[in-house]
N, C-alpha and C positions, 0 to 999 in steps of 0.2 A: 708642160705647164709653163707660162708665160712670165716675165717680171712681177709683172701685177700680181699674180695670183701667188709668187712667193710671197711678195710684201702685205698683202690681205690677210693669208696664212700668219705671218709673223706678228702681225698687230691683235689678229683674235687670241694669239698663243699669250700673249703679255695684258692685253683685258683677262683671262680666263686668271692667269697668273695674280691679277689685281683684286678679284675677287675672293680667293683664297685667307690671303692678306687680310679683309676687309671682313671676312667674316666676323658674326660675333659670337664675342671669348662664350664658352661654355657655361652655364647655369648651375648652381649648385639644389640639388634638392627636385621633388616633386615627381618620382621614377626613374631613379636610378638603374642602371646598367645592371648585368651578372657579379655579385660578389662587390660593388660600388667600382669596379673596373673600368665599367664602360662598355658600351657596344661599338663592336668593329665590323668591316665589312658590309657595312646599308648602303642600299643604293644612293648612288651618284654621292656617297662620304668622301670623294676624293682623296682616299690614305688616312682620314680623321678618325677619330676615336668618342663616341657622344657619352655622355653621362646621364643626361635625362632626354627625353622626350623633348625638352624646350627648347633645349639645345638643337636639338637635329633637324628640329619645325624652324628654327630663324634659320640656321643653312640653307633647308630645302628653299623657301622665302629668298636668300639673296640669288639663288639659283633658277628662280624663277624668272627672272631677266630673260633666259636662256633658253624658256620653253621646257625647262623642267616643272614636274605636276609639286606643287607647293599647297599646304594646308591652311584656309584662313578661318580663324574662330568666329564660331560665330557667337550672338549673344546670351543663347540658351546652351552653351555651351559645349556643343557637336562643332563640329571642324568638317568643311567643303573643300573639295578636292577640287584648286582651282588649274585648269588645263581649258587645253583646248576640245570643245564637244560641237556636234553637228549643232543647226539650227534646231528648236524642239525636245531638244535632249537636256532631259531633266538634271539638275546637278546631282553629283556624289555626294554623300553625305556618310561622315561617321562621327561616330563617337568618341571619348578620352580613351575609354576603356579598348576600342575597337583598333586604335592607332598603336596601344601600347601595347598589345598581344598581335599585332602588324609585324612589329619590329625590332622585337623584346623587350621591352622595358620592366623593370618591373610595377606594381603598384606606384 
């Protein structure tokens, strides 16, 4: 691997790093974790610990920069899994209820 391709490497590691940072602080209330603990261990949580559902949905969101799959509300109130799809390919579509038994939440 070449100079370049360290210094590339190293500016993605401290962007990655900045968004960690930049997350936003955790929500109180609206589907709480196991025991109000929190859930550990969801995909792409990078070490984080979520409290509710809202929480974990603005993560997923600033990670979506990244080409990770992030959920956008919609206004009848089901959430689209926005990612990349083929041309023609219908969107993903869930529910509150369907995201919070996804990932544990509870109620």
């Amino acid at each position: 691997m070449g100079p370049l391709a360290r210094v590339s490497t190293g500016v993605l590691g401290i962007s990655l790093a900045g968004l960690i940072a930049l997350a936003p602080p955790e929500a109180g209330g609206n589907g709480g974790g196991p025991a109000a603990g929190g859930i550990a261990d969801l995909p792409y949580a990078q070490g984080q610990v979520f409290d509710t559902l809202d929480a974990y949905l603005a993560h997923l969101q600033t990670l979506g920069t990244l080409g990770i799959t992030w959920y956008r509300a919609l206004p009848d109130g089901r959430y689209e899994a926005v990612r990349r799809r083929a041309p023609g390919t219908p969107p993903t579509i869930f529910t509150r209820q369907e995201l919070l038994d996804r990932y544990g939440f509870a109620q």
